[in-house]
N, C-alpha and C positions, 0 to 999 in steps of 0.2 A: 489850751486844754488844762482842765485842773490836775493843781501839784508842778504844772512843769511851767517854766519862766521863758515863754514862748512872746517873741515880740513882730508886730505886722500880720500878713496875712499869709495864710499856710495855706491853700485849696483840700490839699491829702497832708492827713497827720494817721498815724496810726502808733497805737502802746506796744510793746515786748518787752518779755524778761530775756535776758541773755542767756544765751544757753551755753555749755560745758564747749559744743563742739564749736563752738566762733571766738572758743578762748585760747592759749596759749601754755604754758607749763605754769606760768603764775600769776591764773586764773585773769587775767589781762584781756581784753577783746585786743584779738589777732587783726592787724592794720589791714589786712586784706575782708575781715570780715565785714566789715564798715562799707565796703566795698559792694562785698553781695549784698549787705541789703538794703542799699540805697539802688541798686538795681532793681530788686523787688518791685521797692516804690515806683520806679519807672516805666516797667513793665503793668504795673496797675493804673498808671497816669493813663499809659498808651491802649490800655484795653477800656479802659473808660472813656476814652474818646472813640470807643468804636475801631480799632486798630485789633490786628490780627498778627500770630508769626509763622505762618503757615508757607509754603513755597509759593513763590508769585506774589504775592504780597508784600505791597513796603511797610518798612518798618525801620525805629529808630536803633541807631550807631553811635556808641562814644567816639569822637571825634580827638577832643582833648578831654581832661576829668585834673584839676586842682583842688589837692586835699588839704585841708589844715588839722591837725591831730591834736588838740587843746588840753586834755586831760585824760588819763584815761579812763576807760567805765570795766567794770571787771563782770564774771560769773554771779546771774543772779540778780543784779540790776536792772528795774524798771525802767526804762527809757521811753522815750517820744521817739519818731521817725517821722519826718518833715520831707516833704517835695512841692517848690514851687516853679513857677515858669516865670522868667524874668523877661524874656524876651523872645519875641518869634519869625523866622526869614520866609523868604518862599519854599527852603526846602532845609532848614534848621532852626532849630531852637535854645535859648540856652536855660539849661536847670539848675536850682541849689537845691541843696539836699541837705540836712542838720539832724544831729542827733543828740535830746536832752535828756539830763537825769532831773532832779528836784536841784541839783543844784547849778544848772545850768548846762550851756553849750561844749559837748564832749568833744565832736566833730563835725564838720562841717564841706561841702566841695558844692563845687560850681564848675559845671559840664560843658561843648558845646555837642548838641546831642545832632548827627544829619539824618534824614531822612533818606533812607535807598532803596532801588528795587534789585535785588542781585545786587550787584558791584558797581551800578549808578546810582547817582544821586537823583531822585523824585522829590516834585514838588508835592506838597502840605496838603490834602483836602481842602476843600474853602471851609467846609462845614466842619473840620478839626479847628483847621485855623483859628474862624470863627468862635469855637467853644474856648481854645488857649487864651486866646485876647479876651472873652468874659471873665475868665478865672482871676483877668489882672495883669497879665502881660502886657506888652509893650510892640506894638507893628513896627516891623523896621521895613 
């Protein structure tokens, strides 16, 4: 996307300025906020696939989530917000997630995300499925 030093293929990229409240006392994005909003991202992966969070409905769970905090991006700052699918199970998937300024990779994490219904584990729609492996994923 222009301005940002984005490399490979992103499916979902989306811009924001940082706002006050995802900041910390000195004006710093708060390590947890990096957090919400690569959820965001994920929550729009999954409703773009036709995915719902309504009761009775599966839906995706952080499993495990590895963050790398590279630099930080402060109050104010235009960013990129990145979500791709690297790879996909019968009943999980794993995601990265990246956050750029102009001058590169702020933060970064690589999820394994499961699929559940309640407190089980569900299997993928073929036609989710389906859609994640066009985006560029990987069938395992």
């Amino acid at each position: 996307m222009d301005g940002f030093p984005v490399e490979g293929h992103w499916p979902l990229l989306r811009r924001h300025r940082i706002r006050w409240a995802e900041c910390d006392l000195y004006a710093h994005v708060n390590h947890t906020a990096y957090l919400t909003l690569f959820e965001d991202l994920r929550v729009a992966f999954w409703e773009a696939l036709g995915g719902g969070f309504g009761p009775g409905e599966i839906g995706p769970v952080v499993g495990t989530l590895e963050v790398r905090y590279l630099k930080p991006a402060a109050f104010g700052d235009e960013v990129l917000l990145g979500a791709r699918t690297l790879s996909v199970r019968r009943s999980s998937f794993v995601h990265e997630y990246a956050m750029w300024r102009a001058d590169g990779v702020c933060c970064s994490a690589k999820g394994i995300i499961v699929v559940t219904q309640g407190p089980v584990k569900a299997a993928i729609p073929e036609a989710m499925r389906d859609a994640i492996i066009a985006q560029g994923a990987r069938a395992e």
